[in-house]
VEXPA-201049 format. One record per residue (C-alpha): residue number from 1; residue in one letter; x, y, z; chain. Coordinates in steps of 0.1 Angstrom, whole numbers, plus 2048, in hexadecimal, padded with zeros to 3 digits. Layout:
NUM  A  X  Y  Z  A
...
***
This chain:
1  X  810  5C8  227  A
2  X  7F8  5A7  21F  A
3  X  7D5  5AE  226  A
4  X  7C9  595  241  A
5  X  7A4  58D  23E  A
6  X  7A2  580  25D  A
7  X  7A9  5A0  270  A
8  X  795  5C2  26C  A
9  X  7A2  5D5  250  A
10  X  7A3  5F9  263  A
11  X  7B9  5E6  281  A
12  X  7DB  5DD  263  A
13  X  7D2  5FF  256  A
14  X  7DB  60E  274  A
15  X  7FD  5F5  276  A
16  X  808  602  254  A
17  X  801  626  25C  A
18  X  816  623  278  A
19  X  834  614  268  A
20  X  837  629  24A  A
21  X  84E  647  24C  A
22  X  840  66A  24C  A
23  X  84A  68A  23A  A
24  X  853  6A6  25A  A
25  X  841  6C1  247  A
26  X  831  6C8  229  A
27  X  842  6E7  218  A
28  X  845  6E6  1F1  A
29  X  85C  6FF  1DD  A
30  X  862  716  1FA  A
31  X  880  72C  200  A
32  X  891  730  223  A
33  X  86A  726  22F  A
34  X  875  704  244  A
35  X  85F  70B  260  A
36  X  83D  70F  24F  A
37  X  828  6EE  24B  A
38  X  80E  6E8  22D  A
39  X  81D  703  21A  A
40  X  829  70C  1F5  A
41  X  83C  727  1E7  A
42  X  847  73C  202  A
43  X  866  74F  209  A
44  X  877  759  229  A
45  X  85D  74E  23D  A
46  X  856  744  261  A
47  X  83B  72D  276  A
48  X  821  731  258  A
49  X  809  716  251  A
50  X  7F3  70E  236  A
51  X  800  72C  221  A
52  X  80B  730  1FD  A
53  X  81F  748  1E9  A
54  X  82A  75F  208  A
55  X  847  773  20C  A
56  X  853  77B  230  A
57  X  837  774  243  A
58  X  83A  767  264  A
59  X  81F  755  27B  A
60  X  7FF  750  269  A
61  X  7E6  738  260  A
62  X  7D5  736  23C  A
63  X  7E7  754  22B  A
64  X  7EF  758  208  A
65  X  806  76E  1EF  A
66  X  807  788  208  A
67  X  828  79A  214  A
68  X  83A  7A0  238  A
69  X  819  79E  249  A
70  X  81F  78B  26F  A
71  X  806  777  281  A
72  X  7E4  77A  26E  A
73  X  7CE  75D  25E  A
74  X  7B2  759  241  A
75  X  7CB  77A  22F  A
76  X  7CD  77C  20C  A
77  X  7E4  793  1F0  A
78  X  7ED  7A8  20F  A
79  X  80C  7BB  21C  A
80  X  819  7C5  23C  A
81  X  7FD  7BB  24F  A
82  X  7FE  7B2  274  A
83  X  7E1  7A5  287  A
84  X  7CA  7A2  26C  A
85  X  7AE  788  267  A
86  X  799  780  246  A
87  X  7A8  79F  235  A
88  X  7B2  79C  210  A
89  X  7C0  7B8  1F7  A
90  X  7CF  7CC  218  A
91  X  7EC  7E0  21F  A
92  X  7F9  7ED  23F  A
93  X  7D9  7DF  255  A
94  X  7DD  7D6  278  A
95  X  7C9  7CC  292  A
96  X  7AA  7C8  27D  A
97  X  792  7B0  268  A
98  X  782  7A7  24C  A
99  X  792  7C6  239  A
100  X  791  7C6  211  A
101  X  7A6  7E0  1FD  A
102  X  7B1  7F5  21A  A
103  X  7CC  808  223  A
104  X  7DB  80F  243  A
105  X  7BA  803  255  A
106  X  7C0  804  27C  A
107  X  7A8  7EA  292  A
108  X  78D  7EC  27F  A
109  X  773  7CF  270  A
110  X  761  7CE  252  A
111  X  76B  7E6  23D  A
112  X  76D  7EA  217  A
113  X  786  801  206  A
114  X  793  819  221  A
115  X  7B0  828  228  A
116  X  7C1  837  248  A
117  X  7A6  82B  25E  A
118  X  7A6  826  283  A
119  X  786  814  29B  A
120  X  771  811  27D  A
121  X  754  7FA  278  A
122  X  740  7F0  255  A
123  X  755  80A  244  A
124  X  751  814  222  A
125  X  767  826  20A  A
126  X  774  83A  22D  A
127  X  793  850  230  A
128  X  7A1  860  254  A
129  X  789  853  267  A
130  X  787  849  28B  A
131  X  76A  836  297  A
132  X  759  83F  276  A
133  X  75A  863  27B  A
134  X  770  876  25F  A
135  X  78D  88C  270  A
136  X  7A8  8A0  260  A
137  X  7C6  891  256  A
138  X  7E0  89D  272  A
139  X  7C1  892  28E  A
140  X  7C3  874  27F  A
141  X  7E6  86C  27F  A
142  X  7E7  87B  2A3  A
143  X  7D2  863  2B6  A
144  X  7DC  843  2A3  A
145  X  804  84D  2AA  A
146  X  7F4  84E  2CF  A
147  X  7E5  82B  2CE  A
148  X  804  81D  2BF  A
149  X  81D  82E  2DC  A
150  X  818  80D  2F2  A
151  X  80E  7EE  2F9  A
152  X  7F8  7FA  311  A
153  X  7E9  815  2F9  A
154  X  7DF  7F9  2E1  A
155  X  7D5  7E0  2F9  A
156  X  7B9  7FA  301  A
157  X  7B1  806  2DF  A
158  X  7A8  7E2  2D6  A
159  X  792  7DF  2FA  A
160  X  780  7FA  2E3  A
161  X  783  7EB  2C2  A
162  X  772  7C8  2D5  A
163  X  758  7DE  2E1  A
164  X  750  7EE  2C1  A
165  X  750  7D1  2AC  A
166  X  738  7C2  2C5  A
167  X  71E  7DD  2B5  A
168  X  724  7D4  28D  A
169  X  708  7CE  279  A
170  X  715  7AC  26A  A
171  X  708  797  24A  A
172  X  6FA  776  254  A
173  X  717  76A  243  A
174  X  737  771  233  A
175  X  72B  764  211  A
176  X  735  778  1ED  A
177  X  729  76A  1CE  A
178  X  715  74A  1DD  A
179  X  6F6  738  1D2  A
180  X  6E3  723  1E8  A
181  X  6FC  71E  201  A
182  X  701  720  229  A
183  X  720  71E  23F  A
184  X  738  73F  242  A
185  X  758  74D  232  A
186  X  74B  740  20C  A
187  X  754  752  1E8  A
188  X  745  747  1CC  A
189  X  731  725  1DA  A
190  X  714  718  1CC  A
191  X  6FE  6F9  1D8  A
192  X  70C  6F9  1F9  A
193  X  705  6EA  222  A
194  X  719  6F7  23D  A
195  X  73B  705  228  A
196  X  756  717  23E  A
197  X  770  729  22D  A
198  X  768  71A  20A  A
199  X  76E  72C  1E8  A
200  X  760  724  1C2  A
201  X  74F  702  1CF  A
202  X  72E  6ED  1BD  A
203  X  717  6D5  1D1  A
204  X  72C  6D2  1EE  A
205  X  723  6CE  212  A
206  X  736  6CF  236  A
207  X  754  6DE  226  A
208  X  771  6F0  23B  A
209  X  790  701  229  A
210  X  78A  6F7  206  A
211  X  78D  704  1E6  A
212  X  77D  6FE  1BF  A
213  X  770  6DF  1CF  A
214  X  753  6CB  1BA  A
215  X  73D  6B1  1C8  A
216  X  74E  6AC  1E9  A
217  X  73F  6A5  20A  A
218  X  74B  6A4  22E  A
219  X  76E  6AD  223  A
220  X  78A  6CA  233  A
221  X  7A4  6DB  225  A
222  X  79D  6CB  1FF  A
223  X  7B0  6E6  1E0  A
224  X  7B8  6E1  1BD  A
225  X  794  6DB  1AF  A
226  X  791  6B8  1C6  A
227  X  772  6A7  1B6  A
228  X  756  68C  1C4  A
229  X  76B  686  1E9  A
230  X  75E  67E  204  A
231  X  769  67D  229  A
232  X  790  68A  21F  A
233  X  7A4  6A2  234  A
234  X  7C2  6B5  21E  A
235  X  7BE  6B0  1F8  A
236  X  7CF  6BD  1DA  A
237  X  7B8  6B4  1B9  A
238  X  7AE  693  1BF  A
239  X  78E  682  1B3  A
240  X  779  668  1BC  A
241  X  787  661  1E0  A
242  X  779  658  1FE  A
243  X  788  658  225  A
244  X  7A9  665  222  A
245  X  7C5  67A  22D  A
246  X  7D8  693  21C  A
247  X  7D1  680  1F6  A
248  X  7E2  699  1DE  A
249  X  7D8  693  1B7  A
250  X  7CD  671  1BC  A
251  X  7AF  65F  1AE  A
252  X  79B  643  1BC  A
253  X  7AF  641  1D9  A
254  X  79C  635  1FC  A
255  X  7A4  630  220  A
256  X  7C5  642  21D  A
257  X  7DF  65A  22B  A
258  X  7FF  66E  216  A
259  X  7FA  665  1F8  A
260  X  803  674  1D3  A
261  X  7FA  66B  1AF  A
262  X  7E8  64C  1B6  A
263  X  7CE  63B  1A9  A
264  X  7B5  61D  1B5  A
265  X  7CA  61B  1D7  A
266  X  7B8  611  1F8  A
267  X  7C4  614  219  A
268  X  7E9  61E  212  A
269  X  7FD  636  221  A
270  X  81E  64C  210  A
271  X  81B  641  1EF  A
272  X  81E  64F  1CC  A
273  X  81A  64E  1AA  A
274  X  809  626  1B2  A
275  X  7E9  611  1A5  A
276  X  7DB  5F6  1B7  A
277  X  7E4  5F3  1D7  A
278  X  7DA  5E9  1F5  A
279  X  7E7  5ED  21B  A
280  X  805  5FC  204  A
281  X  807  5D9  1EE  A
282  X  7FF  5DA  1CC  A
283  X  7EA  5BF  1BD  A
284  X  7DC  5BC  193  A
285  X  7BE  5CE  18E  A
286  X  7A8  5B2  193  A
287  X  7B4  5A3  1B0  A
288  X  7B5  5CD  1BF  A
289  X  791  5D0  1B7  A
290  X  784  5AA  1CB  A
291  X  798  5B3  1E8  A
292  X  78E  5DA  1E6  A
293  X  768  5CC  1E5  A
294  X  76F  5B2  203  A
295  X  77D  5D2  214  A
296  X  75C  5E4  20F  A
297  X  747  5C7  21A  A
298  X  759  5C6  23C  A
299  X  756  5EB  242  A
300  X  730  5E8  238  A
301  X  727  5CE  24D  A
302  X  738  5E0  269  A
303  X  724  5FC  25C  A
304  X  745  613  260  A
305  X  74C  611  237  A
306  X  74E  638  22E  A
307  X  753  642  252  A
308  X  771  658  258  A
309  X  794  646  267  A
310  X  78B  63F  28D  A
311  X  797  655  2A3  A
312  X  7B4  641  2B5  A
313  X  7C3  63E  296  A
314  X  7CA  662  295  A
315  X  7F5  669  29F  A
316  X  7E8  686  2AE  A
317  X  7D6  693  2D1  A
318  X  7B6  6A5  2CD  A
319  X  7BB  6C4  2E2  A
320  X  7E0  6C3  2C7  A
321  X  7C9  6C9  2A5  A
322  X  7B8  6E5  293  A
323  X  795  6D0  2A0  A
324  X  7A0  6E1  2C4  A
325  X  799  703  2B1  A
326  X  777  6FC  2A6  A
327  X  769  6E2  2BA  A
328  X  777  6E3  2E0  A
329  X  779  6CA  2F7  A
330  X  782  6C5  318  A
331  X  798  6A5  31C  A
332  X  780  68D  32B  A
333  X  765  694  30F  A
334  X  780  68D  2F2  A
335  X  78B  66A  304  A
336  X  766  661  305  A
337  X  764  665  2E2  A
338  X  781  652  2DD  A
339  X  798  66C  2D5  A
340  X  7BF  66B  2DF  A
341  X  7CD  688  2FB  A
342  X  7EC  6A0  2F8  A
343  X  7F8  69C  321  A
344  X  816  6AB  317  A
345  X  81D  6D1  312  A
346  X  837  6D9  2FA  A
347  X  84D  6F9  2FD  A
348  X  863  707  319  A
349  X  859  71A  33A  A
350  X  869  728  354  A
351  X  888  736  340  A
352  X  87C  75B  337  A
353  X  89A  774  337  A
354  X  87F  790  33A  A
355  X  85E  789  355  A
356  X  838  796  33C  A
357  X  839  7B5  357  A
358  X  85D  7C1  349  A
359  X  857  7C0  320  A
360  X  85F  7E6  312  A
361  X  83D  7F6  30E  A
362  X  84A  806  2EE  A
363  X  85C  7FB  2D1  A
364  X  877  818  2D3  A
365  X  87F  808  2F4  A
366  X  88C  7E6  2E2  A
367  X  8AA  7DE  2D6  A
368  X  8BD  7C4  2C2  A
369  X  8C1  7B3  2E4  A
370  X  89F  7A6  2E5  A
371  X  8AD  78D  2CD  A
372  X  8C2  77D  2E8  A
373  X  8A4  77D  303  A
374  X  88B  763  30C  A
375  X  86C  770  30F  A
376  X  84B  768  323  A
377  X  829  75F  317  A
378  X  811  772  32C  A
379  X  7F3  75D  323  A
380  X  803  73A  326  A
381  X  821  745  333  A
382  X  835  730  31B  A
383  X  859  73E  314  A
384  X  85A  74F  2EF  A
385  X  876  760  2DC  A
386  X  879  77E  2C4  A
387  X  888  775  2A0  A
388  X  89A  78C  28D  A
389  X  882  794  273  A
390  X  862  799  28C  A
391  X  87B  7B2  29D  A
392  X  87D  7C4  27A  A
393  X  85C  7C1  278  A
394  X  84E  7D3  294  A
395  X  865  7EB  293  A
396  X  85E  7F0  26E  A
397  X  833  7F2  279  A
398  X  83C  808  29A  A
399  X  82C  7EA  2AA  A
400  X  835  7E1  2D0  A
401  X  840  7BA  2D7  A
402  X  828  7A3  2DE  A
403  X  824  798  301  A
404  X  817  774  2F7  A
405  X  826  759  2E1  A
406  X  81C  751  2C0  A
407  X  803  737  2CA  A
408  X  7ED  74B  2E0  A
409  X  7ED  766  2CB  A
410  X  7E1  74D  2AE  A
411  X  7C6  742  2C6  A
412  X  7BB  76A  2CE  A
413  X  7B2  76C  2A6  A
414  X  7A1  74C  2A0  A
415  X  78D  755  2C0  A
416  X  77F  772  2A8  A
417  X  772  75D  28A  A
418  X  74D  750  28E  A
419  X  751  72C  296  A
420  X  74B  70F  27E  A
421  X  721  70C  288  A
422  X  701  71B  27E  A
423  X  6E4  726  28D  A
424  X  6C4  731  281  A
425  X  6BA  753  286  A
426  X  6A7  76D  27A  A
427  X  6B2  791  26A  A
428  X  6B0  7A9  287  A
429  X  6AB  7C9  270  A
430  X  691  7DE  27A  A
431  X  698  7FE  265  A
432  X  679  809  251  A
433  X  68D  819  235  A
434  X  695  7F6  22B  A
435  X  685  7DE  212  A
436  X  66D  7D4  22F  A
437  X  65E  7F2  23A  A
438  X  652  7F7  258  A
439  X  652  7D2  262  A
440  X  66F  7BF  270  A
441  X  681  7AC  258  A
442  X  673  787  253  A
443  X  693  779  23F  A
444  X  69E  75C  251  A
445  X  6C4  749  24E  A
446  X  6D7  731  25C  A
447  X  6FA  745  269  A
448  X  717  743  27F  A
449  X  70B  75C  297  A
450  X  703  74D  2B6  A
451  X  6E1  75E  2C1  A
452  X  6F1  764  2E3  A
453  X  708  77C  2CF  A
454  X  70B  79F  2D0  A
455  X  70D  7AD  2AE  A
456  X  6EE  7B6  294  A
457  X  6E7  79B  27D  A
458  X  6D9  7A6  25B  A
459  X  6CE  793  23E  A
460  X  6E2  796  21D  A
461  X  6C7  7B5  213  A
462  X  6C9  7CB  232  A
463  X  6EC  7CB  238  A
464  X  6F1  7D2  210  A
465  X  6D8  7ED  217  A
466  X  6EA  7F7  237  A
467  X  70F  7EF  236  A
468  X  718  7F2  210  A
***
């Protein structure tokens, strides 16, 4: 479309971003994977989102090359893991979090190369252990065999995991190899402010789900080595680009949404492989780069220029995004800041074949006929169904059904990761063997451990000292 000059230039970028058609989903190279979105490179897989290189995985969020593992998030080169969080390198773990190289690891949180574990905390190198205390082999295989009988058995089991986990002596942060950096969930980050779940990054800052990014600021979700953005949500190595949504391996490219393999573009939306346009029309260089700077000067004397897209412009409700997740707010405090509303509820109620007081309490209980039943959400008591391959699954794991829908269940594990804020605190180690002495501790940090919190909060040192 023409660029008008006489009308603001955000106001016909919203007009063309409206009009121009929209991929569904985005799933590249994928095998029997339809129902995943921003995904590559997965097979036989079901309702798995941001994920690459999986193999029958079903319901997760952020999970990559890992096999038949159902509804975990943040899991990585894992297989046949259920109910796992921020685990990498795991086999047969359920129930637990931030695992590394274990093996058959049973509700348990931060452990480190252990196998056949069961209510462990801060675990190192551990084998047959229940709450940390070694037992023989056929003990051990006893008493998980009775927290796996039933629904009910594990429902209480993880009362007890909650409760122990609530007493872990935690790092500050989840941070390996960094320099000079704060936020949580980092590897390998160096020169960094307030980085969330951020791997092999230099001189970034306010950084969510990225990784090898260089030079970028107030960006989310940003892979492939992105490079001096700014202000871009979904990137694929792009350079140089500034206010933008999901800008795969462009350069130069401003104020823009869907697009791939462009260069100098501002304020388009589903292009690729294209130079010099504007509002989706392409101009010669010169004439790009005078309107491109008239653009600028309008945004700048608004004093909007490098601002994110308003908020109205966004297709989607607030309480209907990932932002719901992190940042909550009740519907009258997202209109007020001029965010759009989800009124309507999506999904079917009312229909359940089976009432949430009825499910089979064991697996052994359920057959193939599950297949043809509508379930019940207990939690938002949503109707669900059973697919074939979860029912394989489970029965595979010894794992009862769940008794809430994918959704809820989804929620139940992000409510476990620290949010996306810091405080600062102090190290709360008071053990005179340590570096310290007989003094408290007097390292101070910036974490994501609320002080109203209830576990122990080291510094780096003490919990090295400690935990590892």
């Amino acid at each position: 479309m023409d660029w008008d000059k006489s009308r603001p230039f955000l106001e016909q970028y919203a007009e063309l971003k409206n009009k121009v058609p929209r991929i569904a989903l985005l799933v590249i190279d994928s095998i029997n994977s339809d129902y995943t979105n921003n995904s590559a490179e997965n097979k036989n897989s079901y309702l798995i989102f941001a994920a690459e290189n999986n193999e029958d995985c079903m319901y997760g969020r952020l999970i990559q090359n890992c096999k038949t593992s159902v509804d975990c998030a943040f899991l990585y080169e894992s297989e046949l893991c259920y109910e796992c969080t921020d685990c990498k390198k795991c086999f047969k773990c359920i129930y637990s979090e931030r695992l590394h190289d274990c093996i058959d690891v049973l509700l348990s949180f931060d452990m480190r190369n252990c196998q056949n574990c069961l209510l462990c905390v801060n675990g190192r190198n551990l084998s047959y252990c229940i709450e940390n205390v070694q037992y023989e082999k056929e003990e051990y295989e006893k008493k998980k065999a009775e927290i796996l009988a039933s629904h009910a058995s594990i429902e209480k089991a993880r009362e007890k995991y909650n409760a122990l986990r609530a007493k872990a002596i935690v790092k500050y942060a989840s941070s390996i190899k960094c320099n000079n950096a704060t936020g949580d969930y980092m590897y390998n980050c160096h020169e960094g402010v307030r980085l969330f779940d951020v791997r092999n990054s230099k001189n970034c800052s306010y950084v969510a789900d990225g990784e090898d990014p260089t030079d970028c600021h107030d960006v989310n979700n940003m892979y492939f080595k992105a490079e001096r953005c700014y202000n871009v949500m979904g990137s694929l190595q792009s350079t140089n680009c500034k206010v933008g949504v999901f800008i795969m391996y462009c350069n130069e490219t401003d104020y823009s949404d869907s697009c791939y393999n462009c260069v100098s573009c501002f304020g388009c939306v589903g292009l690729n492989k294209k130079n010099y346009y504007i509002l989706n029309k392409q101009y010669e260089k010169e004439e790009y780069l005078k309107i491109k700077t008239e653009i600028e000067a309008e945004l700048r004397k608004e004093e909007i220029y490098g601002d994110y897209f308003p908020p109205a412009i966004s297709p989607f409700g607030y309480n209907d995004t990932l932002a719901q997740e992190y940042y909550p707010l009740a519907e009258k405090d997202a209109k007020e800041k001029g965010f759009n509303w989800q009124t309507e509820t999506s999904g079917t109620y009312g229909k359940e074949t089976i009432k949430e007081s009825e499910m089979p309490e064991t697996i052994e209980e359920v057959t193939e006929d599950i297949l043809n039943q509508v379930l019940v959400c207990k939690e938002c008591k949503k109707n669900f169904r059973i697919t074939k391959g979860e029912l394989d699954f489970y029965k595979r794991m010894n794992i009862p059904l769940p008794h809430k829908d994918f959704e809820c269940r989804h929620q139940d594990r992000m409510k476990k990761r620290n949010p996306r804020k810091l405080w600062p605190r102090a190290c709360m180690c008071e053990l005179k063997n340590h570096q310290h002495g007989a003094e408290k501790c007097a390292a101070e940090f910036e974490t994501s451990y609320s002080p109203d919190r209830p576990e122990t909060v080291y510094c780096e040192q003490c919990y090295q000292q400690e935990v590892s």
